[in-house]
C-alpha positions in Angstrom: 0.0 0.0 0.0 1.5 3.4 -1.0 1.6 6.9 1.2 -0.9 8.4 -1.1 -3.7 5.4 -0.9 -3.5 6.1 2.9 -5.5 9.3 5.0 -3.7 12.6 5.9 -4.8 10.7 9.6 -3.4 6.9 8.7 -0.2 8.6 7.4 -0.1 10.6 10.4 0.2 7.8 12.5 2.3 5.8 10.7 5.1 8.8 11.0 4.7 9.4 14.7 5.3 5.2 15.2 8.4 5.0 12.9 9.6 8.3 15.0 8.6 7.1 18.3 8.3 3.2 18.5 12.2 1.1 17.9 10.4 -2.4 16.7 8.1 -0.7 14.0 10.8 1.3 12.7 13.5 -1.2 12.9 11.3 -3.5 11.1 10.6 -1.0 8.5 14.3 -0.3 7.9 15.5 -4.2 7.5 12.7 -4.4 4.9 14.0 -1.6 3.3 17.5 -2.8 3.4 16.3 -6.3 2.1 18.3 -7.2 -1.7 16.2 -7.2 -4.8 15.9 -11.3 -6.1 18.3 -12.1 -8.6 17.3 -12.4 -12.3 18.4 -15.6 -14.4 18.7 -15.6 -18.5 17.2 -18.3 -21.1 20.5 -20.5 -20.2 19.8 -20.8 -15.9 22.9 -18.7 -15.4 22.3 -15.9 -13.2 22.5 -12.0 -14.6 24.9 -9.8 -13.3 24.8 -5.9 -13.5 27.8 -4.1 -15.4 30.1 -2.5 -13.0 28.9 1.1 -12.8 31.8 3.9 -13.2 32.9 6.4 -10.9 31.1 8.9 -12.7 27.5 6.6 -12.6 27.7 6.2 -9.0 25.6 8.4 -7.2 25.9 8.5 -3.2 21.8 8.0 -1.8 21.9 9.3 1.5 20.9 6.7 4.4 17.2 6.6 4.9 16.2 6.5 8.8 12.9 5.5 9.9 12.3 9.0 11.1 13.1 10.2 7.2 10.8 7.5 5.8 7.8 8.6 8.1 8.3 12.2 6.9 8.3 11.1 3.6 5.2 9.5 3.3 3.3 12.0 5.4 5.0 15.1 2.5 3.9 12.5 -0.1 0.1 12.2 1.4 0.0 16.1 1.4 1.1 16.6 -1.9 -1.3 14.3 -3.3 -4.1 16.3 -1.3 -3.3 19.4 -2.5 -3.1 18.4 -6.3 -6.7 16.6 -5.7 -7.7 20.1 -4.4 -6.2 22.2 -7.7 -7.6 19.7 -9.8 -11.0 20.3 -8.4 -10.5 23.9 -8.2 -9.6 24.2 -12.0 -12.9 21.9 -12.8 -14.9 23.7 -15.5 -18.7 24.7 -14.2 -21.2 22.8 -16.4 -23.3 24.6 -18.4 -26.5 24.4 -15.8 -24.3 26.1 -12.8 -23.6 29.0 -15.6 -26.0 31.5 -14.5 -26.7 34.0 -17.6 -26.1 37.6 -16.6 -28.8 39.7 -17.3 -28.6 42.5 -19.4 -29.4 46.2 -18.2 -32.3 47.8 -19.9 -31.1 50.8 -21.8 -32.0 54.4 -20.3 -35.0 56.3 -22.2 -34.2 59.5 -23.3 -36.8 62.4 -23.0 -38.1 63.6 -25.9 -39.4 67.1 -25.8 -42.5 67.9 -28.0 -43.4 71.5 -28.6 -47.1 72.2 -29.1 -48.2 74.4 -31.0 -50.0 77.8 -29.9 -53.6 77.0 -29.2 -56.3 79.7 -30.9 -59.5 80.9 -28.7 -61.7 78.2 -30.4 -59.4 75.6 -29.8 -59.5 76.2 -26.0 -62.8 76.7 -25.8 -63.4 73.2 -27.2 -60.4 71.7 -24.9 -61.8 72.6 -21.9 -65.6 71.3 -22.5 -66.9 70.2 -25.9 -69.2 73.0 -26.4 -69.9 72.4 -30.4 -73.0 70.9 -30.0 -74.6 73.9 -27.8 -72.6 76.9 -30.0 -74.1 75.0 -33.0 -77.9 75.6 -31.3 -76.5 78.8 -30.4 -75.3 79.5 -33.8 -79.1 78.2 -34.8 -81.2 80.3 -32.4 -79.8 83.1 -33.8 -79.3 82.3 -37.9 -83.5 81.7 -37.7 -84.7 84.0 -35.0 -82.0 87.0 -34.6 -82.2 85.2 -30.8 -78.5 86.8 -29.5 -79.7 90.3 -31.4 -82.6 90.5 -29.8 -80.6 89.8 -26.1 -78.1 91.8 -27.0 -80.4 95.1 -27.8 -81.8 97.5 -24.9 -84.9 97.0 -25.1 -85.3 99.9 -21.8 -86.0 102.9 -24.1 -88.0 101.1 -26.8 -92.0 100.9 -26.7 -93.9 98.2 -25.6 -95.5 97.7 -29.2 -91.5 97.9 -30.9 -90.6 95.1 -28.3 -93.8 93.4 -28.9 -92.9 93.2 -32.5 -89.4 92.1 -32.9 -90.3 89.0 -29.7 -92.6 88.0 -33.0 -90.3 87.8 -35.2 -87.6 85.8 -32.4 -90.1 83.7 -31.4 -91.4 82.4 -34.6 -87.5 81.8 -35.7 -86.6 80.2 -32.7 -89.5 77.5 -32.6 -88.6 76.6 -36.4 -84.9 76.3 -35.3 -86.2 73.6 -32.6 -88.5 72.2 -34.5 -86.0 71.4 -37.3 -82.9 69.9 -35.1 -84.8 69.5 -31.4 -87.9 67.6 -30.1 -89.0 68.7 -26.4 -92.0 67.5 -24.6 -92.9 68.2 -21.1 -92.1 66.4 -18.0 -95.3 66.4 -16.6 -98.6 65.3 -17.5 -100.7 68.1 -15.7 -101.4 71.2 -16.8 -100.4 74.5 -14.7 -101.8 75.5 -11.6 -103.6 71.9 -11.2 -103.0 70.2 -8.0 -99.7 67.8 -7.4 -98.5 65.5 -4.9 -94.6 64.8 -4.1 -94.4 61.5 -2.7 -91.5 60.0 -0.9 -88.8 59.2 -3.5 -89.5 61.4 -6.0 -86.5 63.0 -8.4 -85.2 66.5 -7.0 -83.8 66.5 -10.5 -87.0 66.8 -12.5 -88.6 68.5 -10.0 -87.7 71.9 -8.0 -89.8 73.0 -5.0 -90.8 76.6 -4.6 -92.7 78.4 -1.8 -92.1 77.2 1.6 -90.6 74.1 2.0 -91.2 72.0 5.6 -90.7 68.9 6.5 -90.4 65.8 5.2 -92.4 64.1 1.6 -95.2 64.2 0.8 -95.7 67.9 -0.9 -98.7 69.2 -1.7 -98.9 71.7 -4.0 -99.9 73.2 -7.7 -98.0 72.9 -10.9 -96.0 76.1 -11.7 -94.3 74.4 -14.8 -94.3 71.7 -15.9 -90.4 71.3 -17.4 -89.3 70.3 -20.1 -87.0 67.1 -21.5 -85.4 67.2 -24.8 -85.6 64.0 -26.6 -84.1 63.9 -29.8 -81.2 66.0 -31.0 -80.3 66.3 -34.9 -77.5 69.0 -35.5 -76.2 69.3 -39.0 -72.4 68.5 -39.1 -69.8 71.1 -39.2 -67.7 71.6 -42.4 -64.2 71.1 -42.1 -62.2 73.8 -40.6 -65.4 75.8 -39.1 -64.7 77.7 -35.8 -68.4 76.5 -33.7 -67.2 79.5 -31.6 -68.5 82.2 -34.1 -72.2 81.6 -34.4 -72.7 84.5 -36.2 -70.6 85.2 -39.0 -69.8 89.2 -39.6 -72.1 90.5 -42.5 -70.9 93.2 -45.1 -73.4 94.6 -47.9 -71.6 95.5 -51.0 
């Protein structure tokens, strides 16, 4: 059995006995000092080695127990240690390889410059309001509706005023007529007696007069509202500003 089939422990032991214990070490040394068998040829005559020269001898120092112990303990560690580079310098297999991920490339910021925004343009970015300039726009193309706001009517004569509400009114109820259909919300007919039962919609309704306690109201019809339910405007051209509703008029 050789140094390097034995335990760093085994060889251990076996060093401290050849240092410390006579019989074990003198036993080691006479085997040691024991002649190799001799070798015969084809004939039975017995082979000798050729004389070595002076130049072929090499002096071997004595070998002690206490060197041989030594020996084979260095020996044992060696072998360790190149057991330990050779698993050191082991490739990882392909499975251990962890990938490393790649970092996602920063985004740059991209400026965008708007362009200027014109009055319309607001006014149709903060609500869309076409739908009521276009009724707007209506009111007034068939019944002069914003003129007739628009004109102090304090100095002018009852009849005058009389007159031109004609004229606005018959315009405007065309201009519904055409694009709008309204009916009323309720049933009853003015000044006819109403009750407000428990539930009822404070949207449709509003209460007037003195308001106590808690449903049911009774009361009379003041008005009876009104719902709108069907709504036809004509489409705007392309390009057409619904904020001017009235376009300026110049007689050539």
């Amino acid at each position: 059995m050789s140094a390097k089939s034995l335990g760093f422990f085994a060889r251990l032991r076996m060093a401290l006995r050849l240092l410390f214990n006579g019989d074990f070490a003198a036993q080691i040394q006479e085997t040691m000092s024991l002649p190799a068998p001799e070798t015969v040829d084809d004939t039975g005559t017995p082979k000798t080695d050729s004389p070595e020269t002076d130049a072929e001898k090499v002096e071997t120092p004595a070998q002690t127990p206490a060197t041989c112990g030594l020996k084979m303990l260095d020996e044992g560690e060696n072998a360790d240690a190149d057991a330990q580079d050779a698993a050191s310098k082991t490739p990882e297999s392909p499975q251990t390889q962890k990938p490393t991920p790649a970092k996602p490339a920063a985004a740059k910021p991209v400026n965008v410059e708007k362009p200027p925004e014109t009055v319309a343009e607001k006014v149709e970015t903060a609500c869309n309001f076409d739908s009521a300039l276009q009724i707007l726009a209506l009111l007034q193309r068939e019944g002069r509706f914003i003129d007739f706001l628009q004109e102090d009517v304090g100095a002018a004569s009852d009849a005058d005023v009389g007159a031109a509400a004609r004229v606005v009114h018959n315009g405007c109820k065309k201009a519904l007529k055409d694009y709008i259909n309204i009916k009323p919300l309720r049933s009853e007919q003015e000044g006819d007696p109403i009750t407000l039962e428990p539930g009822f919609d404070p949207r449709a309704v509003r209460l007037t007069g003195k308001i106590l306690g808690e449903p049911p109201f009774h009361g009379h019809l003041a008005h009876p509202g009104w719902r709108v339910t069907r709504i036809e405007l004509p489409p705007l051209a392309e390009g057409q500003d619904a904020a001017i509703v009235a376009p300026a008029e110049v007689d050539l």
